[in-house]
Backbone bond lengths (Angstrom), bond angles and torsions (degrees), N, CA, C in turn:
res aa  C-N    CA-C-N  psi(-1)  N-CA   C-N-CA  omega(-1)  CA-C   N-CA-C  phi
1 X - - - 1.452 - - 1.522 108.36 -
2 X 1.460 117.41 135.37 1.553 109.14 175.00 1.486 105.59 -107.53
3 X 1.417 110.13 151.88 1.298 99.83 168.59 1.507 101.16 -131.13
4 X 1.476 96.44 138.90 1.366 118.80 177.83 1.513 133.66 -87.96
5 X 1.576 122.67 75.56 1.273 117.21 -174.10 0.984 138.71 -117.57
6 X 1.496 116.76 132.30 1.691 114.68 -136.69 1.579 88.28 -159.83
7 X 1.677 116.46 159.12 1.045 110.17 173.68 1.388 135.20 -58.93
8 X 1.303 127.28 -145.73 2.408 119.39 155.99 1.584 87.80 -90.30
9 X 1.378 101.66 130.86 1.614 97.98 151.87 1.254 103.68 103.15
10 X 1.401 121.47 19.56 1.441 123.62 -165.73 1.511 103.70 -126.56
11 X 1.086 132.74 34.96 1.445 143.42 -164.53 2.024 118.09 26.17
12 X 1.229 108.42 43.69 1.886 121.95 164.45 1.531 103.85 -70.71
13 X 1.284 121.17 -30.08 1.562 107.61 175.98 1.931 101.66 -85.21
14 X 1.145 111.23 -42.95 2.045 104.85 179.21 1.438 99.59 -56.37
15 X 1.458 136.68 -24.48 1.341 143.49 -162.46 1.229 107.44 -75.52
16 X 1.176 114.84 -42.25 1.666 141.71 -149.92 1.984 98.17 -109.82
17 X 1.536 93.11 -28.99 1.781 76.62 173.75 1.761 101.58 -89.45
18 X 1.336 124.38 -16.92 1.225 129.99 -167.65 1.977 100.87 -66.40
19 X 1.351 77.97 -47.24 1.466 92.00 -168.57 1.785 115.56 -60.17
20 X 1.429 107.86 -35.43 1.437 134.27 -161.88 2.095 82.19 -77.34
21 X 1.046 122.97 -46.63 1.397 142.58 -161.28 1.841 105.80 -59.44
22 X 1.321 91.31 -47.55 1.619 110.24 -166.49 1.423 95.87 -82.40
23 X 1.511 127.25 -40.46 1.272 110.72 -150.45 1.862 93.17 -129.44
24 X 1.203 102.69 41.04 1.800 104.19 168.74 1.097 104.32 31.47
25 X 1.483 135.66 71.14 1.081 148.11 -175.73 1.479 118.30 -134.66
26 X 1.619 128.67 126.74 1.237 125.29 171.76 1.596 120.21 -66.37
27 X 1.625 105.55 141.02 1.280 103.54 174.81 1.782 116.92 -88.63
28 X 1.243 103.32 154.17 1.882 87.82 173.17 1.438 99.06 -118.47
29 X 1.398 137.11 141.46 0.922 129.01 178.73 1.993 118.32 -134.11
30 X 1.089 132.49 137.97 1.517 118.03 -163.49 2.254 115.97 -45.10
31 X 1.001 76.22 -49.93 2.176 75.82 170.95 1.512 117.02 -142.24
32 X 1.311 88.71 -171.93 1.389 91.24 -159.74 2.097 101.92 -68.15
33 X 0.918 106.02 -39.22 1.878 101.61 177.58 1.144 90.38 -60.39
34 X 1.169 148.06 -91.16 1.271 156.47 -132.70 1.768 98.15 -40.70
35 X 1.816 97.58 -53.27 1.533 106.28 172.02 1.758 122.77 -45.13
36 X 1.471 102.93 -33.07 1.217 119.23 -168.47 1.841 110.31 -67.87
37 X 1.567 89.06 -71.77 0.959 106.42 153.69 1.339 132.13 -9.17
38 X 1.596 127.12 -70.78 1.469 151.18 -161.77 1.378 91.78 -59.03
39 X 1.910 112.41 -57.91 1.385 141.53 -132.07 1.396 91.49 -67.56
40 X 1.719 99.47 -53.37 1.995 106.25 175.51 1.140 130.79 -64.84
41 X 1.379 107.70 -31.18 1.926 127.11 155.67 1.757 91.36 -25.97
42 X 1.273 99.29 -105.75 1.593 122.73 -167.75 1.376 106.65 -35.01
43 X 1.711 125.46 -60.09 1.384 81.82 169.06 1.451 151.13 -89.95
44 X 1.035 104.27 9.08 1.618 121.19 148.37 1.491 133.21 -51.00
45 X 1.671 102.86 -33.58 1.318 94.89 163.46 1.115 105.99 -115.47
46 X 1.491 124.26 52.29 1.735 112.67 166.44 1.825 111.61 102.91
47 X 1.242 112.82 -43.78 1.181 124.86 -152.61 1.885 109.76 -69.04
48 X 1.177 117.97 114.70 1.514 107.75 167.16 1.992 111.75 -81.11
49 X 0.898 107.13 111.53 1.910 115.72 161.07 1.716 111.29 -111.02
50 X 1.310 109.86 153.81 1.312 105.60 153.99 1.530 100.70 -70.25
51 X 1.826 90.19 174.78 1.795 103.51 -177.59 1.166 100.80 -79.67
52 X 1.805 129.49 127.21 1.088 136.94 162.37 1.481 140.91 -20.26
53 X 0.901 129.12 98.50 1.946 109.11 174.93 1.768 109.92 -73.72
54 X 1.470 85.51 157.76 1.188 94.33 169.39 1.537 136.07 -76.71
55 X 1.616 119.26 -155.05 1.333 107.83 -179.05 1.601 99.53 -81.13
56 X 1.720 98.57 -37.71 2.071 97.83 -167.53 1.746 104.74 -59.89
57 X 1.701 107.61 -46.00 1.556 100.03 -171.48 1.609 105.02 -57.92
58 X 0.967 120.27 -26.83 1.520 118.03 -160.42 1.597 96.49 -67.39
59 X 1.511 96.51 -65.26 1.917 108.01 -172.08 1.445 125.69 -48.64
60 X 1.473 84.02 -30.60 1.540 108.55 176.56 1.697 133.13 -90.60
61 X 1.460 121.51 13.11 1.258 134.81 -137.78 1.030 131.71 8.84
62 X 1.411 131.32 41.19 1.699 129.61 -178.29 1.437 100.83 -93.73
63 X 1.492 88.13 72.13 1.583 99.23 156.11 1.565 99.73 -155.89
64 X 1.620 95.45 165.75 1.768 95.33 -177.29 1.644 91.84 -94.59
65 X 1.409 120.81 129.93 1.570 133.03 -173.72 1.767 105.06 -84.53
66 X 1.241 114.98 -18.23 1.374 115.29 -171.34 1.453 103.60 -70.12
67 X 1.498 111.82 -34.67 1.274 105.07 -147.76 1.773 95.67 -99.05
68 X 1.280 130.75 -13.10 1.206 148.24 176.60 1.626 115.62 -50.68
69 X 1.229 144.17 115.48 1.083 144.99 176.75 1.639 114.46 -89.15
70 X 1.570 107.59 -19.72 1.735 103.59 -179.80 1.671 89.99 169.49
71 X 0.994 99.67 -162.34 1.808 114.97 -159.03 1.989 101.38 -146.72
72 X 0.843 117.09 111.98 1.529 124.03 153.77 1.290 123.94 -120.36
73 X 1.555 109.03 124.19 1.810 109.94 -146.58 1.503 81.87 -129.10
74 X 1.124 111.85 136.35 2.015 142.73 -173.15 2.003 91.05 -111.58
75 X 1.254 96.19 116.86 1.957 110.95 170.35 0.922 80.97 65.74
76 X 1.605 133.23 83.73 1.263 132.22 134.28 1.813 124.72 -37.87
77 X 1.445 76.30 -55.14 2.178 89.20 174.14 1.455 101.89 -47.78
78 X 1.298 119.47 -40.55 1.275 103.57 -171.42 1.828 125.55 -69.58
79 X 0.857 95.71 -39.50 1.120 130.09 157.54 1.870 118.82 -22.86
80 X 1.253 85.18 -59.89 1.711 108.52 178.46 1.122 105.32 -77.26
81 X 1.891 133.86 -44.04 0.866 137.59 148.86 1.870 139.92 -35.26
82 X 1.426 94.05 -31.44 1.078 106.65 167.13 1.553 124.06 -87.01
83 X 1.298 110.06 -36.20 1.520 116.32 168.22 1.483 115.87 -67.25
84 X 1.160 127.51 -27.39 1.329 145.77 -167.31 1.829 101.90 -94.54
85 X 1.372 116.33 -3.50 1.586 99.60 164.51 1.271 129.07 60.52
86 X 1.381 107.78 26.48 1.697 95.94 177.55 1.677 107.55 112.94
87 X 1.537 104.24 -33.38 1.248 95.57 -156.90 1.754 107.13 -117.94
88 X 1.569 97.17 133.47 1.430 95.54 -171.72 1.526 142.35 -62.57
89 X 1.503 104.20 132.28 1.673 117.89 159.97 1.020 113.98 -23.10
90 X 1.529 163.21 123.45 1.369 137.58 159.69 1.958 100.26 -106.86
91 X 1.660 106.99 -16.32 1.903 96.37 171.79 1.576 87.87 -172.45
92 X 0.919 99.03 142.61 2.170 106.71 152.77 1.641 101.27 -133.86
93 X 1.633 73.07 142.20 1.543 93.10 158.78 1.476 135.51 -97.52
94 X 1.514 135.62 174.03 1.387 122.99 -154.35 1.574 84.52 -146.21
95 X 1.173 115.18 151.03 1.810 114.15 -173.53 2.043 75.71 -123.14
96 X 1.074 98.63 128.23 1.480 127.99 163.35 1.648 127.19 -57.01
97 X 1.050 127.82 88.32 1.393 127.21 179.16 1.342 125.28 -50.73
98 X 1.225 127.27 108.11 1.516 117.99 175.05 1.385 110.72 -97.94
């Protein structure tokens, strides 16, 4: 898993559609614009992705998993934030890939 960390405004979402591009991978993105959004990103710069899901389809599995090659998720924090209901993150941890 890579993780991409960079400030706002530092191109981690062009990174993440690049990445989603190369490796037939779904994007997850917090809503449905945001999805939209991403979708016009990429092809603007070239990039074929499927159309993004969101945070609910993701959490929620409304997606078909067979056909899925991997997952690349844009605001992870948010993400956590969103699963977490309101109520705050105070740390996560990340287990290290060797």
């Amino acid at each position: 898993m890579q993780i991409i960390y960079k400030p706002r405004q530092s191109g981690k979402t062009t990174k993440l559609i690049e990445i989603a591009s190369c490796e037939g991978c779904h994007m997850v993105c917090r809503n449905k614009r945001e999805a939209e959004r991403v979708f016009l990103v990429a092809k603007k710069l070239g990039f074929d992705i499927p159309f993004p899901l969101t945070f609910h389809e993701f959490i929620n599995g409304l997606f078909f998993g067979v056909t899925i090659k991997g997952f690349v998720i844009d605001d992870v924090d948010l993400l956590v934030k969103y699963i977490a209901r309101g109520v705050p993150v105070k740390a996560i941890s990340i287990n290290k890939e060797e």
